[in-house]
C-alpha positions in Angstrom: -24.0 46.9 10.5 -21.0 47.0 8.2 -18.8 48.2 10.9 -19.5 45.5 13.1 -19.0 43.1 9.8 -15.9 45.2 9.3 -15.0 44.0 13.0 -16.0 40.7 12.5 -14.1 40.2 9.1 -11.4 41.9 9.6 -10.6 40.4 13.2 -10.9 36.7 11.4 -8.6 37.7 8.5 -5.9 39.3 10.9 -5.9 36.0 12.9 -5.5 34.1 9.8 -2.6 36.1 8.9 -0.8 35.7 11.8 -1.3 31.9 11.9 0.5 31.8 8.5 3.0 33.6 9.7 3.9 30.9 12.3 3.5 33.4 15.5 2.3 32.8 19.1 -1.3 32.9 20.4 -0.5 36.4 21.6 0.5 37.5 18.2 -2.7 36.2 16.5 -4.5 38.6 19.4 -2.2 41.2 18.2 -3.3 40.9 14.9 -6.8 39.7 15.6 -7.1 43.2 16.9 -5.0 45.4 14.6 -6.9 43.9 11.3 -10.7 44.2 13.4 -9.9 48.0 14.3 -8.6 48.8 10.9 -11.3 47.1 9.2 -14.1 48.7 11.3 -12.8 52.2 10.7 -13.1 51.3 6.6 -16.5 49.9 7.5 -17.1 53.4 9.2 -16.1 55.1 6.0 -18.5 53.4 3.5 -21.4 53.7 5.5 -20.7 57.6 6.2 -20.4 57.4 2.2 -23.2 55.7 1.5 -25.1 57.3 3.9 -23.8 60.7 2.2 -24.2 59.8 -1.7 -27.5 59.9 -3.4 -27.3 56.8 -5.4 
């Protein structure tokens, strides 16, 4: 679930980047998909750590 939030979040923030930046609809793809990828591998990282620390 928090990779697939990670996804989610992270393909919303890249396309709000990108509109701020003043590019073209290809662009906010570009970074649509950049941010979501990145953000889903960090979401893959704290569940693999959570999953892994006794808490």
């Amino acid at each position: 679930m928090i990779v697939l939030a990670g996804l989610g979040l992270g393909s919303l923030f890249g396309a709000n980047v990108a509109k701020r930046r003043g590019t073209s609809s290809l662009g906010v793809a570009h970074y649509a998909a950049e941010f979501g990828i990145a953000f889903g591998q960090l979401g893959t990282v704290v569940t693999i750590f959570a999953r892994r620390v006794p808490i």
